[in-house]
N, C-alpha and C positions, 0 to 999 in steps of 0.2 A: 740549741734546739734546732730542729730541722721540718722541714717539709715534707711530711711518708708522701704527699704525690709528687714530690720528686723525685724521692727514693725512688720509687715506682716507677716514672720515666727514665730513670738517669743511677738503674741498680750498680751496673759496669764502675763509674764513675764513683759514685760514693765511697763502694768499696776499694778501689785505688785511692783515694784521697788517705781512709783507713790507712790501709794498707804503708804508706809515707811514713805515717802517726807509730807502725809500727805495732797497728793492731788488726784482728782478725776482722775475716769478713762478716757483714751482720744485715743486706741487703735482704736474705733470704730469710731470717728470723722477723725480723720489722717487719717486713712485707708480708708473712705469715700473721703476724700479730693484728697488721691491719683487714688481712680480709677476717679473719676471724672477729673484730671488732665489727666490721660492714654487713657480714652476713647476719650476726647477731640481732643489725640495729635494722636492718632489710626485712626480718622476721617479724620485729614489732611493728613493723609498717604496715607489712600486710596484713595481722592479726587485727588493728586497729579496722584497715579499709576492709576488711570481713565483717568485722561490727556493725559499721556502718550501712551495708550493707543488711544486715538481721533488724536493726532499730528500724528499720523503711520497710522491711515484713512485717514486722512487732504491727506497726501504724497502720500498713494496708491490710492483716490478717482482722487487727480491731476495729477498723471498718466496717468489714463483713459481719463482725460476732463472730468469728473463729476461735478457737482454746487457742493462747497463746504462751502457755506452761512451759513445753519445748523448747519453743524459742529462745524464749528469755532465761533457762538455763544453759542455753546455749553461750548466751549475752555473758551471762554469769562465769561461765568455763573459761571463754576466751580474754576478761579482764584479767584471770589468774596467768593463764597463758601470757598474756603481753606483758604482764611486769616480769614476771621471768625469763621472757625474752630482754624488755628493758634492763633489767638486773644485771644479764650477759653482757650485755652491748655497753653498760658502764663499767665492766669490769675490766672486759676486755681496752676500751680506751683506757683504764687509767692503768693498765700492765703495758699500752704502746707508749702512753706519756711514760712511763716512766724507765723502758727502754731508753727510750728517744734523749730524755734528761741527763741520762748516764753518760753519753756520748760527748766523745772534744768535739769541737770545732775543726774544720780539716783546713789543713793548712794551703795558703794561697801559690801560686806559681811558682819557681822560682826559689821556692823556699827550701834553703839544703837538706837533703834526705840525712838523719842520724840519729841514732838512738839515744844519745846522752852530748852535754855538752862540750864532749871531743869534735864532733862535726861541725860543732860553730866557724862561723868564718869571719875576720875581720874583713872589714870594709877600709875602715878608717882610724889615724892615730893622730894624735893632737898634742906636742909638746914633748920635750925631753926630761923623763923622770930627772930630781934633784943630784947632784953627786955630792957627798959630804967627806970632810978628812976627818972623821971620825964613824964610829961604828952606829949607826941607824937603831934607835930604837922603837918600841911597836907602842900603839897608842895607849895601851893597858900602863906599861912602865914609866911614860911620861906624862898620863894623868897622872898616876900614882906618885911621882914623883911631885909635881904642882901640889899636891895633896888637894885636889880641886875633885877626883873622881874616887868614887868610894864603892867597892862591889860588896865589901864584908859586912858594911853596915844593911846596906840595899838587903845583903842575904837575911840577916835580920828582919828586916820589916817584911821581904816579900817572898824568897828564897832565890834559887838561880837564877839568872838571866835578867836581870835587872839589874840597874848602877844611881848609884847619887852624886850629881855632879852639882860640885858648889861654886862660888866667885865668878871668875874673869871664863869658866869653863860652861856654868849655866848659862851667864850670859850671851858667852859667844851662839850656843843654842838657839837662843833664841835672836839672837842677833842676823845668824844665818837663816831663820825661817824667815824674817822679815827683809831682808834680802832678798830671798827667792819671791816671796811676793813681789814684790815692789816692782821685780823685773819684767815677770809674765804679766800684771797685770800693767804696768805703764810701759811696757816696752813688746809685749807681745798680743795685747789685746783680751787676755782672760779675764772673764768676772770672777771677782771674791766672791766666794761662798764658804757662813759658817756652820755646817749639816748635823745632822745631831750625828752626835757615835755610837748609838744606842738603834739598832734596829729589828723588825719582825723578817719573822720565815722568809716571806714573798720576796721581801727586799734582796737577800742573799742568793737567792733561787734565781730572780731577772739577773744576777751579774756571772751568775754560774757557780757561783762556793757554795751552794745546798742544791742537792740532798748530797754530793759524793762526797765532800770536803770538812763536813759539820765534825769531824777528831781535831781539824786544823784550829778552830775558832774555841771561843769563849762565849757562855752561856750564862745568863743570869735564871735566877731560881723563878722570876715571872716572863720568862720566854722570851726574853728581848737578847738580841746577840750584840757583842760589842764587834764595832766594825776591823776588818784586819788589813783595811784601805779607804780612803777617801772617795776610790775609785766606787764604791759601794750605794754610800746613799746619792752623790752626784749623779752615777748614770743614771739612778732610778728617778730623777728628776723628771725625765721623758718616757717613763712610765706609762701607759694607758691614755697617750697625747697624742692625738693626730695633726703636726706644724706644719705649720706653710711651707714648702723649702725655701721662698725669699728670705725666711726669719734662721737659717739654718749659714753656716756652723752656731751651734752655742756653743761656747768655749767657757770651762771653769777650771777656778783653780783654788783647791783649800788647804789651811793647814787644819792636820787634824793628829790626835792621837791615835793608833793603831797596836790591835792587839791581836797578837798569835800564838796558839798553844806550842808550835813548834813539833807537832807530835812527829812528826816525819824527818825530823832533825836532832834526833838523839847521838849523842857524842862530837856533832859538828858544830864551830867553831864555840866553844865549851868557854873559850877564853876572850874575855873582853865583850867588848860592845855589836859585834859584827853582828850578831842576833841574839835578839834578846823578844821576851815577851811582850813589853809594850816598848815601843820608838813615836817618835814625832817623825811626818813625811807631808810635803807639798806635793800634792797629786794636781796634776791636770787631765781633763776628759774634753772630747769634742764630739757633737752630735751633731752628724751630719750627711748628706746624699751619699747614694752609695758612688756616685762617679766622684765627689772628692774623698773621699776616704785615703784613697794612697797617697794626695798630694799631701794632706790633712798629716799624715804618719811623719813625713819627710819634717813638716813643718813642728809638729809635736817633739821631735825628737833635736833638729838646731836647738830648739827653746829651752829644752834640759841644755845640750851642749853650752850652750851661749852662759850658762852661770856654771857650768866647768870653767867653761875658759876664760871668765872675768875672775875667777878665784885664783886662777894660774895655776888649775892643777892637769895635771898630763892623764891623757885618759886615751881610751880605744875604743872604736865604735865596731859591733859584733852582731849577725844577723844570728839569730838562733835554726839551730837545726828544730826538726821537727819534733823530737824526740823529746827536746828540751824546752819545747813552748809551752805558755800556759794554757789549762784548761778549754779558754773561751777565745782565745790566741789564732789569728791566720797567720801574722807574721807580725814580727818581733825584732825589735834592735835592743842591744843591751850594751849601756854604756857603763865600764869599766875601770875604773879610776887607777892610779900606781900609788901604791901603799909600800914603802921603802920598807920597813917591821918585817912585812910578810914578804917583800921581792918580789911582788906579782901583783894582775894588777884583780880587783874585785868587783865585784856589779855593784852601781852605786844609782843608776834608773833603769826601769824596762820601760820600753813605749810601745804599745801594741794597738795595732786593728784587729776589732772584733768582728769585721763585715755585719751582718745581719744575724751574728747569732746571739747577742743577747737582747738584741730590740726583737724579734720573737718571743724570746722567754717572757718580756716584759709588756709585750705588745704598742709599741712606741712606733709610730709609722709620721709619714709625709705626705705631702699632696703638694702638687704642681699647680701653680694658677688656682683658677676655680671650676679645676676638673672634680670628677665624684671618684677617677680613681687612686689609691692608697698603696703605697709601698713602703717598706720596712727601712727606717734608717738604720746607719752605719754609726757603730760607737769605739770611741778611740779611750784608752785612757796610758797614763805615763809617770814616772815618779818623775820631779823637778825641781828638787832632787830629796831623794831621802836624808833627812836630817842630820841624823846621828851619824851615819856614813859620813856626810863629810865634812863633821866635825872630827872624824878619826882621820879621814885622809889630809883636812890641814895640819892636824896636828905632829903626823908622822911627814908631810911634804914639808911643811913650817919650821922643824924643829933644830934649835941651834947647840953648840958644844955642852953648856953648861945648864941645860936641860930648859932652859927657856923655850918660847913659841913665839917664833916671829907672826903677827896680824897681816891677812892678805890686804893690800893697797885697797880694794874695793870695798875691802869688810871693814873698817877704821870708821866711817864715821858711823855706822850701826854699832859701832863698840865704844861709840864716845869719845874715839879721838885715840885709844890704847893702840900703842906700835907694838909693844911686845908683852906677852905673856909671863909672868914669874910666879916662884914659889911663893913671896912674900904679896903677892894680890890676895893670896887667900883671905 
């Protein structure tokens, strides 16, 4: 969400920022929409102070003993007149809100100009993919194989894009989300939060998935959306909060279920776990001043790293082009992971700064000391890592000749002590 008086000040600019995003200019449309909302609402101002003005005749005419008939249909005329001006003046705001809604977030300095994820740039690489003397299989084959992962039954109960994972394979699941806890919060400083999954309108709108995104989600028949991140009900934590910045970063981190319709991803990747409709993901979020924000990203994004690289698995760190950010996105890192199956490596967290534009949406500000004035925090959110993901990437980095899963050093006592994976765990 944006500020039309900055638009106003600062039209040039905006539209360049667009412009990066790789979309047209809209300085001149907003800007239209707002004087049309201002002259509207100008109108019943001054219809009111004309009123006002007739009511202090009405008084001084009755005074005298004057007819005051006239008048007071005068009084009468200009209440009809003002709400129709009124009526304008909320029409036209809620045609600028919802311009203004529509629109990404423009991307921060520095950030590669490109239209699609070809522009990305790596930054950083971490580890040497595994070499194996035998032929690499993909995580689909060697669940299936474990008889631990089951899509055909899943198809059954749910239809596509779902899996049922049983034994040594459920558990490791959850093994690895508790893992990822234990790190950010004893080693990184995040609070556990368990947020509901189940949210209204407002909620989705402060993070920026409603109104454009609402095909992406899931909808219950009594209006409550289920969330399709963590990052969701957490940011809206700081909601309608005015914090102290002493009390500022809040730092959280939940594991929660996630649910997405997928509609934007028809025919990709079709096969296996890579996406599917609901996943398990430990999100972390920070709310914070707008001057740490970038440090705040750098930091967000080690703390994914750091349970890559306690897992041992080799990954690439990738600044996102513009083309390829999220919605509510100024800049974006996207860690990568090497999945031997596929030979490449996949996105396995984004961490992004949102600067100011979803604490606008949500109206979430700060204050300095025991000043009266108020400025919009800076919201960060990250995956830490998504679940499922990298339970495919140990299993395809992990995997040995005779279809076993070697357990990463780090992951063994969350798995009760198990070194390796077999069919007969089942």
């Amino acid at each position: 969400m944006f500020d039309i008086k900055r638009i106003r000040d600062h039209p040039d600019t905006f539209d360049e920022g667009l412009s990066r995003r790789g979309l047209k200019p809209e300085s001149v449309r907003l800007i239209g929409l707002d004087k049309k909302r201002r002259q509207a609402r100008t109108r019943a101002q001054e219809i009111q102070s004309a009123r006002n003005r007739l009511a202090k005749e009405i008084g001084a005419a009755k005074a005298k003993g004057e007819d005051v008939a006239e008048l007071i249909a005068q009084v009468s005329e200009s209440k009809a007149e003002q709400a129709t001006a009124e009526a304008a003046a909320k029409a036209a705001a809620a045609e600028l809100d919802a311009a203004l809604a529509a629109i990404p977030n423009l991307p921060a300095d520095g950030v590669p100009v490109g239209a699609d994820e070809a522009a990305n740039v790596e930054v950083d690489r971490w580890g040497e993919p595994p070499k194996f003397d035998f032929k690499p299989k993909d995580h689909v084959d060697i669940g299936e194989g474990l008889g631990m992962m089951d899509f055909e039954r899943a198809a059954k109960l749910s239809g596509a894009r779902f899996v049922v994972l049983t034994g040594a394979l459920a558990r490791m699941e959850r093994a690895l989300a508790s893992f990822m806890l234990d790190m950010h919060t004893g080693g990184f400083g995040y609070t556990e939060v368990n947020p509901p999954a189940l949210v209204r309108d407002h909620v989705l709108f402060g993070t920026g998935q409603l109104p454009k995104f609402g095909a992406d989600l899931f909808r219950t028949e009594e209006g409550y959306w289920l969330i399709p991140t963590a990052e969701v009900p957490l940011t809206n934590l700081a909601a309608d909060e005015i914090l102290a910045d002493d009390v500022l970063p809040l730092r959280y981190a939940a594991l929660t279920w996630c649910f997405r319709s997928e509609a934007g991803a028809a025919g990709k990747d079709t096969r296996g776990m890579i996406r599917q409709h609901q996943f398990s993901k430990v999100e972390l979020v920070s709310i914070t001043t707008p001057e740490a924000s970038e440090p705040e990203l750098e930091r967000m994004t080690s703390a994914a790293e750091a349970v890559l690289r306690a897992l041992g698995l080799s990954y690439r760190k990738v600044v996102l082009a513009t083309g390829d950010m999220g919605f509510a996105a100024r800049k974006t890192y996207d860690l990568e992971v090497w999945l031997p199956g596929q030979r490449r490596y996949r996105e396995i967290s984004s961490c992004s700064n949102c600067g100011d534009f979803q604490a606008r949406r949500m109206k979430a500000r700060c204050r300095q000391g025991g000043g009266k004035e108020t400025r919009f925090v800076h919201t960060l959110n990250g995956s830490g890592l998504a679940v499922g993901r990298t339970l495919i990437a140990i299993l395809e980095n992990c995997q040995q000749a005779d279809g076993s899963v070697r357990v990463p050093e780090a992951l063994k006592d969350h798995m009760g002590g198990v070194e390796v994976i077999e069919p007969d765990d089942a």
